[in-house]
ZALUM-323874 format. One record per residue: x, y, z negated of N, C-alpha, C in turn; residue number from 1. Coordinates in steps of 0.2 Angstrom, whole numbers, padded with zeros to 4 digits, always signed. Layout:
+-------+--------+-------+--------+---------+-------+-------+--------+-------+-----+
! neast ! nnorth !   nup ! caeast ! canorth !  caup ! ceast ! cnorth !   cup ! num !
+-------+--------+-------+--------+---------+-------+-------+--------+-------+-----+
!     X !      Y !     Z !      X !       Y !     Z !     X !      Y !     Z ! NUM !
...
+-------+--------+-------+--------+---------+-------+-------+--------+-------+-----+
***
This chain:
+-------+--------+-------+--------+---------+-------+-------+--------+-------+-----+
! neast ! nnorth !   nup ! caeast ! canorth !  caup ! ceast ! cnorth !   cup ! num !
+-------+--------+-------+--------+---------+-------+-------+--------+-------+-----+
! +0032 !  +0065 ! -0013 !  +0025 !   +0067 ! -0011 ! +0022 !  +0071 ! -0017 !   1 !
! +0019 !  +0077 ! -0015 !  +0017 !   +0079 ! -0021 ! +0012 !  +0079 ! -0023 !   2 !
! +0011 !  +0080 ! -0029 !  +0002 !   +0078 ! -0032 ! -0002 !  +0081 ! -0032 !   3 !
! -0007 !  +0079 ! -0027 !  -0012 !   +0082 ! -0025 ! -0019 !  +0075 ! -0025 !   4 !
! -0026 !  +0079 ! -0028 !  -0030 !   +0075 ! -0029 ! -0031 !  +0070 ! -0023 !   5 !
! -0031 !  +0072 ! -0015 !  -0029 !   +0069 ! -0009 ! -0026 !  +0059 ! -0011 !   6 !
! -0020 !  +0060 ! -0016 !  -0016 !   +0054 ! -0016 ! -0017 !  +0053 ! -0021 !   7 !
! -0023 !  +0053 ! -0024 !  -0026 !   +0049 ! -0030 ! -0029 !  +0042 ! -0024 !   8 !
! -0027 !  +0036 ! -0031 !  -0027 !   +0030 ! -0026 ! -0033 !  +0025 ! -0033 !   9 !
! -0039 !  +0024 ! -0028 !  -0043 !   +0021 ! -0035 ! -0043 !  +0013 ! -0034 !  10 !
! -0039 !  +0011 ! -0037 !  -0039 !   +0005 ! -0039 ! -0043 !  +0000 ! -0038 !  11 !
! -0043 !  -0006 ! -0037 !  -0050 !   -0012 ! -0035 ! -0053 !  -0012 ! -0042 !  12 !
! -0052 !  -0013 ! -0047 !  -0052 !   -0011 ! -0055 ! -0058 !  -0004 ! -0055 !  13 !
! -0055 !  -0001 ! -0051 !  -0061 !   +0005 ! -0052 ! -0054 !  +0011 ! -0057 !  14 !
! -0049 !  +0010 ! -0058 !  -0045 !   +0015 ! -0059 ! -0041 !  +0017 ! -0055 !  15 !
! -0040 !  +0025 ! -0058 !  -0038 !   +0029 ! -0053 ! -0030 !  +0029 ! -0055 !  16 !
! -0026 !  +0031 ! -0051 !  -0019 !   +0030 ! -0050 ! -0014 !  +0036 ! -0046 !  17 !
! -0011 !  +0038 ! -0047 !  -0007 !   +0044 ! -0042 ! -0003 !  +0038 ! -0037 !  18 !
! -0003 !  +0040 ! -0033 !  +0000 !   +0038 ! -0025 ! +0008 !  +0040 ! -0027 !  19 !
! +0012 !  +0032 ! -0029 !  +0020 !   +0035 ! -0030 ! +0023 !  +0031 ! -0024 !  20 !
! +0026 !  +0037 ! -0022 !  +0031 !   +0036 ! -0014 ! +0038 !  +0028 ! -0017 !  21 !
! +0038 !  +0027 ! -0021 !  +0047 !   +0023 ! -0024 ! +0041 !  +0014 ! -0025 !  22 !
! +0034 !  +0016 ! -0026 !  +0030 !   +0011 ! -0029 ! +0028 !  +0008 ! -0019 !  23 !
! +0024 !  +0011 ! -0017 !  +0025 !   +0009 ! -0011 ! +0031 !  +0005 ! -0004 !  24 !
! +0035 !  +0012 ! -0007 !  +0040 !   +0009 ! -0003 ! +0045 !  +0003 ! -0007 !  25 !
! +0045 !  +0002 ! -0013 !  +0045 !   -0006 ! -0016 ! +0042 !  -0011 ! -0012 !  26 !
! +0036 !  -0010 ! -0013 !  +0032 !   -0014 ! -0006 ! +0034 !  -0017 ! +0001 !  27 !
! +0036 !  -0008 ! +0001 !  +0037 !   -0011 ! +0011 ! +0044 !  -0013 ! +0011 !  28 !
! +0049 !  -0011 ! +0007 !  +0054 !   -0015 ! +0008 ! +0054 !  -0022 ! +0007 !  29 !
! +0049 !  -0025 ! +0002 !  +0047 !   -0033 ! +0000 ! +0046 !  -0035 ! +0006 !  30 !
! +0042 !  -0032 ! +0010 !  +0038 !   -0034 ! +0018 ! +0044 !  -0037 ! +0022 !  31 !
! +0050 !  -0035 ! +0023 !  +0053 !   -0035 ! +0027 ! +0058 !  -0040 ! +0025 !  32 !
! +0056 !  -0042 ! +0019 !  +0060 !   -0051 ! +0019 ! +0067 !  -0047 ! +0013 !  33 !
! +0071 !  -0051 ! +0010 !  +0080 !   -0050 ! +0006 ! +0082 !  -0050 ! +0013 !  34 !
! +0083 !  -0056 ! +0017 !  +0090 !   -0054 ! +0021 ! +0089 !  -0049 ! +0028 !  35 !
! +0085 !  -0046 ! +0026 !  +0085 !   -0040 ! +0032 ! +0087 !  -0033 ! +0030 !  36 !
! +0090 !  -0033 ! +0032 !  +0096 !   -0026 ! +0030 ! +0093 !  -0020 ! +0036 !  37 !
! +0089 !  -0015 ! +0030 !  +0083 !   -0011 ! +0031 ! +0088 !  -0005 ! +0029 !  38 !
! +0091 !  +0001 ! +0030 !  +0090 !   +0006 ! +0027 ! +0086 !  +0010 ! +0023 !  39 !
! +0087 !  +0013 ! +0017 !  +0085 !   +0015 ! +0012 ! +0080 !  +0020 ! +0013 !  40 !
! +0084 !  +0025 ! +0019 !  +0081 !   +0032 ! +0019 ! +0075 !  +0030 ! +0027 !  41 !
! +0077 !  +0023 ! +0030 !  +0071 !   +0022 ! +0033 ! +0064 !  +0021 ! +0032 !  42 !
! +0066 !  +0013 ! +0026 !  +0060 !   +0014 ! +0020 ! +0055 !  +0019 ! +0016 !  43 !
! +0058 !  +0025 ! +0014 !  +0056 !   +0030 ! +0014 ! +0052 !  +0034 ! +0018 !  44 !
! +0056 !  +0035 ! +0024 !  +0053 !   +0038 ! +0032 ! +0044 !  +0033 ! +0032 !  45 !
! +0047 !  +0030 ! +0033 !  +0039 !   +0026 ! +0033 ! +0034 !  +0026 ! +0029 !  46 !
! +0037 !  +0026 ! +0021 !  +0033 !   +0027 ! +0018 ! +0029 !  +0035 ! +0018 !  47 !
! +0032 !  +0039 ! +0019 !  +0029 !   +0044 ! +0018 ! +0026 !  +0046 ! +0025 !  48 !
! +0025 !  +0043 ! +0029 !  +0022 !   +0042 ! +0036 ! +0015 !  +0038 ! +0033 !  49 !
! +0016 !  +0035 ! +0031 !  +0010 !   +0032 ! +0029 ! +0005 !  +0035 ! +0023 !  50 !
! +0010 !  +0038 ! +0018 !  +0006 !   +0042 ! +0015 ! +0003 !  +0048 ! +0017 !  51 !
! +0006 !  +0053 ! +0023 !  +0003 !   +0058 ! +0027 ! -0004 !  +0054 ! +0030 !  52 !
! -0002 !  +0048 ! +0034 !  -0008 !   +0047 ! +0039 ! -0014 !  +0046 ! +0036 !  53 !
! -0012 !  +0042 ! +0031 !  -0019 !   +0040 ! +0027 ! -0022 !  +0046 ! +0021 !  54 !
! -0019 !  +0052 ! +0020 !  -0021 !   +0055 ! +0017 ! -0023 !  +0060 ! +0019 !  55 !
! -0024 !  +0061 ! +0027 !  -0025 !   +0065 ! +0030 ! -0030 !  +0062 ! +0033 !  56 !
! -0030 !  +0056 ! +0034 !  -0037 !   +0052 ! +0037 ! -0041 !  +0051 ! +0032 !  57 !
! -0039 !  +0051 ! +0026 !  -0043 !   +0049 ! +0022 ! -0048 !  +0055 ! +0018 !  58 !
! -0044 !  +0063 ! +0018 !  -0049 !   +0067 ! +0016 ! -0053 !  +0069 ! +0021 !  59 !
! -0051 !  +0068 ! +0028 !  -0055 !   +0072 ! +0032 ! -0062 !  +0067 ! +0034 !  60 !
! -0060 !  +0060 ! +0030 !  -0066 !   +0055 ! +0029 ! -0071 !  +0055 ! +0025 !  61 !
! -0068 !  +0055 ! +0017 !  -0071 !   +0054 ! +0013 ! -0073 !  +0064 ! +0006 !  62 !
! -0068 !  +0067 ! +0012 !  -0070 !   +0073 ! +0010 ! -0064 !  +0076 ! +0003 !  63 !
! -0060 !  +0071 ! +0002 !  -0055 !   +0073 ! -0004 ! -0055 !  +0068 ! -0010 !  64 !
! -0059 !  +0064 ! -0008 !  -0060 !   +0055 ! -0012 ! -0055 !  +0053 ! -0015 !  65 !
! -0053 !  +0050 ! -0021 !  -0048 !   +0047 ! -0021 ! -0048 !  +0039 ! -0015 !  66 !
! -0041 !  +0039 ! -0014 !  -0041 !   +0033 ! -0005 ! -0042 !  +0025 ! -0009 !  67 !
! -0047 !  +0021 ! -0007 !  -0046 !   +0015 ! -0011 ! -0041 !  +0010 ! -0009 !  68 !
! -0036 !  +0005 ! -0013 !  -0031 !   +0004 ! -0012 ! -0031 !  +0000 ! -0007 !  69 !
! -0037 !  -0002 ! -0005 !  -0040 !   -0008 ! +0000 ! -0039 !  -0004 ! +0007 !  70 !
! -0040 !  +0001 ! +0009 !  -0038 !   +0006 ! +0013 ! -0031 !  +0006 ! +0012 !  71 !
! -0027 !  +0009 ! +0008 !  -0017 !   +0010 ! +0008 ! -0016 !  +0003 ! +0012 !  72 !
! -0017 !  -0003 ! +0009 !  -0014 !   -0008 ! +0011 ! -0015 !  -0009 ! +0021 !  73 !
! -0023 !  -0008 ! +0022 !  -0024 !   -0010 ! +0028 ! -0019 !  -0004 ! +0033 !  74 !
! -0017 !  +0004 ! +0029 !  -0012 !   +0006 ! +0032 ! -0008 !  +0004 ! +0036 !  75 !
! -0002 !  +0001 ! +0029 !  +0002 !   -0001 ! +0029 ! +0004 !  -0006 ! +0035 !  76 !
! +0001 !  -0011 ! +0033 !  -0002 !   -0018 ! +0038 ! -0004 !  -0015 ! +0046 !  77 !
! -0006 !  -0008 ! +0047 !  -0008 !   -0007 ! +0054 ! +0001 !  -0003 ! +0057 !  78 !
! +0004 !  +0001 ! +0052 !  +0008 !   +0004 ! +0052 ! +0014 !  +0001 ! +0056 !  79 !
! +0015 !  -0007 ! +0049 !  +0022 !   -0012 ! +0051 ! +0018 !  -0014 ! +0058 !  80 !
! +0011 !  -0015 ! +0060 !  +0010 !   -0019 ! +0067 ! +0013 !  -0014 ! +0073 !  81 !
! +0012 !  -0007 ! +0071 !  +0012 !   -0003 ! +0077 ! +0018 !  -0002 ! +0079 !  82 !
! +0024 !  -0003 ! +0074 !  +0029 !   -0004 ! +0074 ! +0033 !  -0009 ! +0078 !  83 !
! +0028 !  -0015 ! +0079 !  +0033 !   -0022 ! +0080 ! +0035 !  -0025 ! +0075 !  84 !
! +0032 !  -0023 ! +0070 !  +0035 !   -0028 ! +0063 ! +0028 !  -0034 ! +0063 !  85 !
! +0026 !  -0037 ! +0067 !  +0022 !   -0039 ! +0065 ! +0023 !  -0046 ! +0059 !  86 !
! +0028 !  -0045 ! +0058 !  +0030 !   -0053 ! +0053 ! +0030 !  -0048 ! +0046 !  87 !
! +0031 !  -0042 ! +0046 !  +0033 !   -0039 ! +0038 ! +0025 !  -0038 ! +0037 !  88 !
! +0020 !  -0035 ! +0042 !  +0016 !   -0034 ! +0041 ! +0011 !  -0040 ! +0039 !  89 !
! +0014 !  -0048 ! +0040 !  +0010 !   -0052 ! +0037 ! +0012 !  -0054 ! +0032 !  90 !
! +0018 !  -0055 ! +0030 !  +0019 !   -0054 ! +0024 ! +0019 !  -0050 ! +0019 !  91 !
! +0018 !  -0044 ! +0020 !  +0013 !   -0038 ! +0015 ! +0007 !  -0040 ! +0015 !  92 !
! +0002 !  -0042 ! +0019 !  -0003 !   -0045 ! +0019 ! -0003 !  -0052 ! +0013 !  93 !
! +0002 !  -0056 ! +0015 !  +0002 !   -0062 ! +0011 ! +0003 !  -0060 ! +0003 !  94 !
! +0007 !  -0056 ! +0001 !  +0009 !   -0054 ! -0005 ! +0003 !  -0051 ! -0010 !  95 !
! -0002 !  -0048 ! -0006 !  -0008 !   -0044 ! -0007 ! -0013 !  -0050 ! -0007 !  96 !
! -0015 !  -0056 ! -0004 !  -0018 !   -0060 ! -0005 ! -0017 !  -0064 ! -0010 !  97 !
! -0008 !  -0064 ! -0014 !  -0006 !   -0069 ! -0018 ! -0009 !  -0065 ! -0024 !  98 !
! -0007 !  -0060 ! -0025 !  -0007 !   -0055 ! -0030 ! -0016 !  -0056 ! -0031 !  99 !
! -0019 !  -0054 ! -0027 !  -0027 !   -0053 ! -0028 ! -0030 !  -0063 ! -0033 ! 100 !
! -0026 !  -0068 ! -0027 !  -0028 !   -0075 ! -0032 ! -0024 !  -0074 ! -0039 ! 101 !
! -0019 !  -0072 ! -0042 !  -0017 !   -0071 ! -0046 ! -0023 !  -0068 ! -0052 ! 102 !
! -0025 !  -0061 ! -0050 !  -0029 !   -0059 ! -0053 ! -0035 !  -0063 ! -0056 ! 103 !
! -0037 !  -0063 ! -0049 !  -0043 !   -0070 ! -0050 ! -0042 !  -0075 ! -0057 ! 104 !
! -0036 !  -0080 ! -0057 !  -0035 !   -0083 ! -0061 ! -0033 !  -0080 ! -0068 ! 105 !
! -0030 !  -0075 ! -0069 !  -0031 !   -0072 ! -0077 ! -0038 !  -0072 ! -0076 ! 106 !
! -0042 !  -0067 ! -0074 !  -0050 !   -0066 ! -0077 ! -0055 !  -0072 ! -0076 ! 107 !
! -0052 !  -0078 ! -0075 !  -0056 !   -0082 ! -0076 ! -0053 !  -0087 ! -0083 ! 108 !
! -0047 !  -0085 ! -0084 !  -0044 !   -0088 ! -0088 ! -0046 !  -0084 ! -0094 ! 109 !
! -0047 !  -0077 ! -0094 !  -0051 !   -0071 ! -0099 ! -0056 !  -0074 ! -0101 ! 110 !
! -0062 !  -0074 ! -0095 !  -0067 !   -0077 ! -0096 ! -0069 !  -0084 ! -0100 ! 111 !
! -0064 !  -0088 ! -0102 !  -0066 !   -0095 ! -0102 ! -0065 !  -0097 ! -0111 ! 112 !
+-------+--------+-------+--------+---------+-------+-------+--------+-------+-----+
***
């Protein structure tokens, strides 16, 4: 992916981020579970499917915004359903829930 203001990715945090294709598709291969023997370069395929669609949805929405990661995620999640992955896309889903209560608990643990 190249870098263009488009694939600026603003963080729940309020920080901006470059959209990295290897970081994403970490991700979605997580989605699809260890034992499910996923090809590398289809990983990829996807990924960069996702980052087209949303980036092109996203500036013709917000005008060239950086995409908020809350949008990337529900991509992703819309992407594995439309696929038939409906089990990766829950558990992308699930991993995004765990990570968001993780959060929660350091800053309250900061706060204390």
């Amino acid at each position: 992916m190249k870098r263009h203001t488009e694939y600026l990715v603003r963080k729940r945090d309020g920080r901006l981020e470059w959209l990295r294709a290897t970081k994403l598709a970490r991700s979605v291969r997580h989605a699809f579970g260890d034992d499910e023997v996923i090809a590398e370069d289809a990983i990829l395929w996807l990924t960069e499917t996702i980052g087209t669609a949303l980036t092109e949805t996203s500036a013709s929405e917000t005008g060239g915004e950086p995409i908020p990661s809350a949008a990337l995620a529900e991509a992703v999640e819309h992407t594995l359903r439309c696929l038939g992955r409906g089990d990766a896309a829950e558990r992308y889903a699930a991993e995004g829930r765990s990570r968001r209560r993780r959060r929660a608990l350091l800053e309250s643990q900061c706060d204390a």
